[in-house]
C-alpha positions in Angstrom: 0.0 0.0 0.0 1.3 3.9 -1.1 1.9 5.9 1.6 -0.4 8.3 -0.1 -3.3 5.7 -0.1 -2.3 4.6 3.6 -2.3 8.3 4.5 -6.6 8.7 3.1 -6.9 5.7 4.4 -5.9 6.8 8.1 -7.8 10.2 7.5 -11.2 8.5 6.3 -11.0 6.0 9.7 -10.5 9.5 11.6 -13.2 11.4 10.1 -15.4 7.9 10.5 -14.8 8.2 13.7 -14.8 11.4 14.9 -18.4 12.1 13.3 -19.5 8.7 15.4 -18.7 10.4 18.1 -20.2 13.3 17.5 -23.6 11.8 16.1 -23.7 10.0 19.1 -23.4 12.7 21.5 -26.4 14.4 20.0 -28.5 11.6 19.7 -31.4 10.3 22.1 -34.5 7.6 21.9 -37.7 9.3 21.4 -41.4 8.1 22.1 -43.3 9.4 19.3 -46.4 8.5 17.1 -46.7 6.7 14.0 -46.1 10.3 11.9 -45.3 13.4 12.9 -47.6 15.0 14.5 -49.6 12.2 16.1 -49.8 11.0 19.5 -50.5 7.9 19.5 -47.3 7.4 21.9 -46.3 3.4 20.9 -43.4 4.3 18.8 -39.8 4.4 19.2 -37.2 5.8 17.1 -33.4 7.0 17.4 -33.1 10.6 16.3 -31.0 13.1 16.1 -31.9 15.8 18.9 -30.3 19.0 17.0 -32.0 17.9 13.7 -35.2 15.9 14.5 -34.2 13.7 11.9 -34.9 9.4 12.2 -31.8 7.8 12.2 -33.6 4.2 13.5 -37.0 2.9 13.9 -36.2 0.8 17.1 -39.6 -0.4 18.1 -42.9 -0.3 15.9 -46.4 -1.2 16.9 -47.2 -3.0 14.0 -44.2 -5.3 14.3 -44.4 -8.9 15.9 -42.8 -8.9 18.9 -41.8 -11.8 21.9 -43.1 -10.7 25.0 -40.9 -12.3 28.3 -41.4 -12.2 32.1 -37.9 -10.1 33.4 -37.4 -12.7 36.1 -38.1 -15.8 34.3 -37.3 -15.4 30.6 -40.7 -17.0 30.1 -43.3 -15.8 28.1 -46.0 -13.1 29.8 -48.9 -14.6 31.7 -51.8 -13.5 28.8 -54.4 -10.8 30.6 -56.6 -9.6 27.1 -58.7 -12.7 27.3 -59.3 -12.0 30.7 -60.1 -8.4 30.5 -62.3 -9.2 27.1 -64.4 -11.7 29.3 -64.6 -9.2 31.8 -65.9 -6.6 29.6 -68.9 -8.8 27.8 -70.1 -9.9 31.3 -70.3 -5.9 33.0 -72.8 -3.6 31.1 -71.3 -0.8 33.6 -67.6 -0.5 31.7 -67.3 3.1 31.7 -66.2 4.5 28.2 -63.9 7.4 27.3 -62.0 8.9 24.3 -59.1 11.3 24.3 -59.5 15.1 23.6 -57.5 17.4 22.3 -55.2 17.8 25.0 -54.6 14.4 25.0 -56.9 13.8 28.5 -59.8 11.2 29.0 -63.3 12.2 28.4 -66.3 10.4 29.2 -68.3 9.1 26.9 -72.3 9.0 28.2 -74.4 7.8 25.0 -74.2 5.5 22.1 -75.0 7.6 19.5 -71.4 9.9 20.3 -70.0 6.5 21.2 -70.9 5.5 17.1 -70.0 8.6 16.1 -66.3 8.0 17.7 -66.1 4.6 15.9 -67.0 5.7 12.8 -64.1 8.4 13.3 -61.8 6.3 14.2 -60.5 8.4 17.6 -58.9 6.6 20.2 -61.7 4.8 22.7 -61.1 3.5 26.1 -63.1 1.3 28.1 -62.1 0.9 31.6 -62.9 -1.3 34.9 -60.2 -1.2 37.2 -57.0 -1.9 35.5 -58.9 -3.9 32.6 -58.1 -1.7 29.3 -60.3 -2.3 26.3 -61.7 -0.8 22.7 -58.8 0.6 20.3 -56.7 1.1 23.4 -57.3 -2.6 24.5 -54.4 -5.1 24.9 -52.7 -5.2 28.4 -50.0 -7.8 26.4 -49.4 -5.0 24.1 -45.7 -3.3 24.9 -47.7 0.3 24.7 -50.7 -0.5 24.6 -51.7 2.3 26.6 -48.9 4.6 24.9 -46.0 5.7 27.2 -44.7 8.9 28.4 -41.5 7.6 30.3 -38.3 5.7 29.1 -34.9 5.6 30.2 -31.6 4.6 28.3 -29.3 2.0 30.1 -26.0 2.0 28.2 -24.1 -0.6 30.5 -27.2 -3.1 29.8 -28.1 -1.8 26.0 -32.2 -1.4 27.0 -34.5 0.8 26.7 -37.0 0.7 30.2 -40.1 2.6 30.3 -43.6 2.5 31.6 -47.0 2.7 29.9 -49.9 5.2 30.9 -51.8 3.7 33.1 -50.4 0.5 34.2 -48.3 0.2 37.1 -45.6 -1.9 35.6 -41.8 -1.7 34.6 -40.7 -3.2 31.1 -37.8 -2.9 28.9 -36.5 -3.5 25.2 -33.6 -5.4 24.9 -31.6 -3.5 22.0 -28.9 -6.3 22.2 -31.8 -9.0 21.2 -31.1 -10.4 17.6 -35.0 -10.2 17.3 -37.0 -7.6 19.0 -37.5 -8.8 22.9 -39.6 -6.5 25.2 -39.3 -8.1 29.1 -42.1 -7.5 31.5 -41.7 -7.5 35.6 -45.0 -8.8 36.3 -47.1 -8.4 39.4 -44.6 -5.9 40.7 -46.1 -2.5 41.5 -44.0 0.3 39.6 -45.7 3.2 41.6 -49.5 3.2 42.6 -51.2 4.4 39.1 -54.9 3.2 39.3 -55.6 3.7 35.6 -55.5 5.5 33.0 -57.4 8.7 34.0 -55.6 9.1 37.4 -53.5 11.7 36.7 -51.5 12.9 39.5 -49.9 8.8 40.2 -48.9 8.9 36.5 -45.2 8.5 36.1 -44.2 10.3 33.2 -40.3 11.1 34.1 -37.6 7.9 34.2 -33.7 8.5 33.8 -30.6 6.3 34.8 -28.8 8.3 37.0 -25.3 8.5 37.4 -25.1 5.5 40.2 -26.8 3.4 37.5 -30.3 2.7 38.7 -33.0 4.0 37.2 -35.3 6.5 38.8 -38.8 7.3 37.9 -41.5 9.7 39.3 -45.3 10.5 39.6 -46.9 13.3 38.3 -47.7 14.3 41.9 -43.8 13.9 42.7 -45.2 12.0 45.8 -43.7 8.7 44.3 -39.9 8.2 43.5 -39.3 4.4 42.4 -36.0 3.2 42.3 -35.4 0.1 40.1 -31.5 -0.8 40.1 -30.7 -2.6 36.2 -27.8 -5.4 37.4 -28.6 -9.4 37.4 -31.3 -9.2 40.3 -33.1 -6.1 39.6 -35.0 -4.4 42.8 -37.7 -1.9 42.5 -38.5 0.4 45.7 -40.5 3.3 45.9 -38.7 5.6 48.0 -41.6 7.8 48.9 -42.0 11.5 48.3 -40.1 13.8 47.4 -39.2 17.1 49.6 -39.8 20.8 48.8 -36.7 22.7 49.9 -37.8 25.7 51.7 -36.0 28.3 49.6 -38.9 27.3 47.2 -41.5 29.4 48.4 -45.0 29.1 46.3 -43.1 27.2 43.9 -43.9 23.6 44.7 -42.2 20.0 43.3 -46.1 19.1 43.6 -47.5 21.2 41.1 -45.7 20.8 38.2 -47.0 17.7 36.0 -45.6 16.0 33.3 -42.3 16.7 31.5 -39.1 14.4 31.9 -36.0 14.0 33.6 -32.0 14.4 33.3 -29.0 13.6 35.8 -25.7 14.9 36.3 -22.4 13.1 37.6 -22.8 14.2 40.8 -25.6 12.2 41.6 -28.4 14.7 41.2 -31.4 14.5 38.5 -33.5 17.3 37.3 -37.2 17.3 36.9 -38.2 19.5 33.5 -42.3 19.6 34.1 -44.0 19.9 30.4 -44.5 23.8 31.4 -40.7 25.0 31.3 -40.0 24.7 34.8 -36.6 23.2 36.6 -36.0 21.4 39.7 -32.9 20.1 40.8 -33.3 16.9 43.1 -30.7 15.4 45.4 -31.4 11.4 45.4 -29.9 10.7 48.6 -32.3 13.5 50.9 -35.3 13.5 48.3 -35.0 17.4 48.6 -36.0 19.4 45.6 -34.5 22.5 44.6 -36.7 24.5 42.4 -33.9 26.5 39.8 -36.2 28.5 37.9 -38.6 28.6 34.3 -36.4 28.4 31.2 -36.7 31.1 28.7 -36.8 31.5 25.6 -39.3 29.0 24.4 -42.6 29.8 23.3 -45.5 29.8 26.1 -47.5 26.8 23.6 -44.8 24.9 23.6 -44.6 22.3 26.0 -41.7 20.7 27.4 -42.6 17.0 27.6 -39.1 15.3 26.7 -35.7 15.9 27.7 -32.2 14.9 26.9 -28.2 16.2 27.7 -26.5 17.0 24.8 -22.9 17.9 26.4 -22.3 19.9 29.4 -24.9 21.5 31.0 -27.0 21.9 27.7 -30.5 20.2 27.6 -32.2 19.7 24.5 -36.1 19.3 24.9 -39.2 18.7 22.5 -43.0 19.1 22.7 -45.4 16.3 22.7 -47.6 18.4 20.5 -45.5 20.7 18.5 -43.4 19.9 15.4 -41.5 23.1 14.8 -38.6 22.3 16.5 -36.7 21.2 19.2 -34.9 24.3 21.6 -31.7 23.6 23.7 -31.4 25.3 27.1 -28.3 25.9 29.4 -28.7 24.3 32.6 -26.9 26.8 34.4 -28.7 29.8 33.0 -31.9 28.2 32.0 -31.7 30.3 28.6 -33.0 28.6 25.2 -32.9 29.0 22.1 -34.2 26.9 19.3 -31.9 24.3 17.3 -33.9 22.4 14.7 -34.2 24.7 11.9 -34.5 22.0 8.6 -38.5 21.7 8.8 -40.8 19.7 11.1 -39.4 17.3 13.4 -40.8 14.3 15.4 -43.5 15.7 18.4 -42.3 12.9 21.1 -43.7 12.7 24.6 -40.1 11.6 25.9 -36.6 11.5 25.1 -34.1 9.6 26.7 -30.0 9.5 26.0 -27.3 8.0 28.5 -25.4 11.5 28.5 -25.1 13.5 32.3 -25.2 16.5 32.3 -21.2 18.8 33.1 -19.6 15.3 33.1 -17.8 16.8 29.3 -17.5 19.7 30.7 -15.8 18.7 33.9 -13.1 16.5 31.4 -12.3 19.1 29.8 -11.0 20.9 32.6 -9.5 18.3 34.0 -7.1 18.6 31.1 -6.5 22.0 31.4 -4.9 21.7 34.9 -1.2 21.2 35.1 0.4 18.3 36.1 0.9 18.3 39.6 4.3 17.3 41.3 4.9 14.7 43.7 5.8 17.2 46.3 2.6 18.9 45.6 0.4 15.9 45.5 2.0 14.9 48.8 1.2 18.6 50.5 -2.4 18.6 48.7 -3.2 15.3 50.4 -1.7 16.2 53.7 -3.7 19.8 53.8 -6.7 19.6 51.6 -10.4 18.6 53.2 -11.4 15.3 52.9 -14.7 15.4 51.1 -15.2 18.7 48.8 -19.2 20.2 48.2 -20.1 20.3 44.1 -18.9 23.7 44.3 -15.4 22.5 45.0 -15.2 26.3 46.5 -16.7 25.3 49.2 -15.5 22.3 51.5 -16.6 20.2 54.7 -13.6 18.8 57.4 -12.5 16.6 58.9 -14.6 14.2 57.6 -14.9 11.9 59.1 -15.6 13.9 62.3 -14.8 12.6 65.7 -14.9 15.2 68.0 -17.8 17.6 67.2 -16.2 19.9 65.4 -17.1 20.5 61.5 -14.9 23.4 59.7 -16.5 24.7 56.6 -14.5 26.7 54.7 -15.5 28.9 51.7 -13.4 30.0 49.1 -13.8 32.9 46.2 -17.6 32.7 47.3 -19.9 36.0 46.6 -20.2 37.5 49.6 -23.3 37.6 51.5 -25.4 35.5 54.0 -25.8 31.5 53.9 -27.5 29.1 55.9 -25.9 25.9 57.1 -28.4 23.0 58.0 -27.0 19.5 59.6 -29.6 16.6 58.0 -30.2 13.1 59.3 -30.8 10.6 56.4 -34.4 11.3 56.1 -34.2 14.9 55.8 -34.7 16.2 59.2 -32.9 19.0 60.5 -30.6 18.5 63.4 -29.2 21.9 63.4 -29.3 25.3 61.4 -27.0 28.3 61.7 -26.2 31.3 59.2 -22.8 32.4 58.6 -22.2 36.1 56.9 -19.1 35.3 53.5 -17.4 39.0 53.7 -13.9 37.9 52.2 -11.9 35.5 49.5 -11.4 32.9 52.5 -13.5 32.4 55.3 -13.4 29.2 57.7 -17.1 28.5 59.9 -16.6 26.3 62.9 -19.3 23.9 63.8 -20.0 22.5 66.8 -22.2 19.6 66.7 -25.6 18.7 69.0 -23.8 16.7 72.2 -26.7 14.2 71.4 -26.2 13.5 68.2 -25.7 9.4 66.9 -23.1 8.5 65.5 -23.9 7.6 61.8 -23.9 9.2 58.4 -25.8 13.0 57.7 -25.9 15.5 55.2 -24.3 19.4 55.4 -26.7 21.9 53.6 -25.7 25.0 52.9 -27.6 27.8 51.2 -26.7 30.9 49.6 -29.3 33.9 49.9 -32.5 33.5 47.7 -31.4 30.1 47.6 -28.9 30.5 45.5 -25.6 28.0 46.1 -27.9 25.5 47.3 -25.1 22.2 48.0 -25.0 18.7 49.9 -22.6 16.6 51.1 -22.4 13.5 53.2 -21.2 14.0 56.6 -19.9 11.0 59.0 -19.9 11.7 62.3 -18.0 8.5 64.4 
């Protein structure tokens, strides 16, 4: 081989390469309908999140499909027969179609009930959990369409939920032939059917510990379900209004999706543009603000990382566009301009958010020597806050005493709250940040246990709000 030809052939693996990467990072799975601008939500297709553009169909409705119980590998215990039987033998099935906003209505005579058939819009017949008409069929991987997926890379699947059905199934995208796995008779929140809005859970991410996290509407349910050889699912309650939150409550804000960062937080995007930051370990919700930018009609149902701290989100209704916001400033602007792209009721990537960001800084910094490394580990606190400007020692603590120090922090007034493990404050004190360096002594309750806490501190208007773990021996 010529060097010349060795030389292409070097540059075209390169090029190869490099626009792999860079397709993948701006990539996610989307929920959608069966064309743009339906929502019929039982499709799912791999798009490109800056163009809107189908790059796979990974899961059609049409398509034949083996059905398997998670834990067994067997296939799924057959319930449409059941419900079918159920629904000749009860004249009292109550009957609804969806409007325009996508919510049930009742239907209270035949001759609309005709009328609907005729049109061919969506009909649902309900009796408990029993789901019949067009909608029917239980067996059916979203039968009941789906607002709530989650990428695992480290297990190649796609998990998600369907509306009104409290159960937990995944796509196996390493499967030779399409496989969709079931974890039958194990509650996945506390949905009672389709209608019941508020136990809906329409936000699932895989965080950055690997388990997958999911949550209610009502943000009154957080269900953990870990993804290795035995999975577990636990619903770890409610989640916590921080107090800095004022009239804006975790509890009001319905639908949307979530992210998660590397630090071990994931952000709630409700479909109406507003942010919360939640820490998993306290359950305490940090509401960050609206995101602007984006028009007030469009709603922000799915959301994926791009790089950094830039979230790219899409509208279950509208097909204009997709707009990318900054996490940090919650600023938008739009970034599919090449025509309509797919409405999708959720997106889901296995990107967290700053983890790019934080690499490339890492290589920035100059290589440290081994005198330095040596003095670094000798002087520096043992356990550093997100911040990294402000840190928690000793850590362990063993005689009481907690030093926080704060460094090239804006100056005002911040509150510093000692937590047990269920979010109860031990202690609260405020400490006034007047210069570059400032070090707070803390001296801890006489009574408290020995045992594992959490250090909150709080910047004014709840700004800087941070958590760390605290072990106190």
């Amino acid at each position: 081989m010529s060097k010349k030809l060795l030389l292409l052939t070097v540059m075209t693996c390169f090029i190869t390469a490099m626009h792999a990467q860079s397709g993948k990072s701006a990539t996610a799975y989307a929920i959608t309908g069966s064309a743009k601008g339906q929502s019929d939500w039982k499709e799912v297709r791999l798009i490109d999140i800056k163009t809107g553009k189908e790059i796979q169909s990974v899961f059609s409705s049409s398509q034949e499909i083996e059905i398997l119980n998670a834990r067994t590998g067997k296939p799924v215990q057959k319930k449409d027969e059941l419900a079918k039987t159920e629904t000749e033998q009860n004249s009292r099935m109550q009957i609804f179609t969806m409007d325009a906003n996508n919510k049930p209505q009742l239907v209270t005579n035949q001759a609309d009930l005709d009328k609907l058939k005729a049109s061919g819009n969506k009909i649902i017949m309900v009796k408990g959990r029993h789901f019949s008409g067009r909608q029917q069929g239980y067996d059916k991987p979203f039968a009941t369409n789906s607002a709530a997926m989650a990428y695992d890379k480290k297990h190649d699947r796609l998990y998600y939920t369907p509306m009104g059905i409290n159960q937990l199934r995944y796509i196996d995208l390493k499967a030779k032939t399409p496989k969709v796995y079931y974890f039958e008779e194990e509650a996945f929140g506390v949905v009672k059917g389709y209608w019941d809005g508020p136990a809906q859970i329409t936000r699932m991410v895989i965080a950055s510990d690997g388990n997958g996290y999911a949550l209610s509407n009502d943000a009154n349910h957080l269900v953990r379900f870990t993804t290795g050889k035995r999975p577990e699912i636990t619903d770890l309650g409610a989640v916590t209004d921080d107090a800095a939150n004022g009239d804006f409550s975790i509890h009001r804000g319905m639908g949307g999706d979530m992210i998660a960062d590397k630090d071990g937080n994931i952000y709630l995007i409700t479909a109406y543009k507003n942010v919360w930051k939640i820490n998993i370990e306290t359950k305490i919700a940090t509401y960050k603000g609206g995101i602007k930018g984006i028009p007030e009609e469009f709603h922000t149902n799915g959301a994926a990382v791009e790089e950094g701290s830039k979230i790219i989100v899409c509208s279950s209704r509208s097909t204009e566009g997709y707009y990318r916001f900054d996490l940090e400033t919650l600023q938008a602007e739009k970034v599919s301009t090449e025509g309509e792209v797919y409405n999708a009721s959720d997106l889901a990537n296995a990107n967290l958010a700053f983890a790019k960001k934080d690499k490339e800084e890492k290589k920035e910094e100059p290589a440290k020597t081994v005198t330095e490394t040596v003095v670094e580990k000798a002087t520096t606190p043992v356990e550093e806050l997100k911040s990294s400007n402000i840190s928690v020692y000793p850590n362990p603590v063993t005689d009481g005493l907690v030093k926080l120090s704060f460094t090239n922090q804006p100056t005002g007034k911040y509150n510093v709250q000692i937590l047990d493990l269920s979010g109860r404050m031990i202690s609260s004190s405020d400490v006034v940040v007047s210069g570059k360096i400032q070090v707070m002594d803390i001296r801890l309750p006489a009574s408290i246990a020995k045992g594992n806490y959490f250090i909150k501190v709080t910047g004014e208007a709840g700004s800087n709000s941070l958590t760390t773990k605290l072990a106190v021996q």
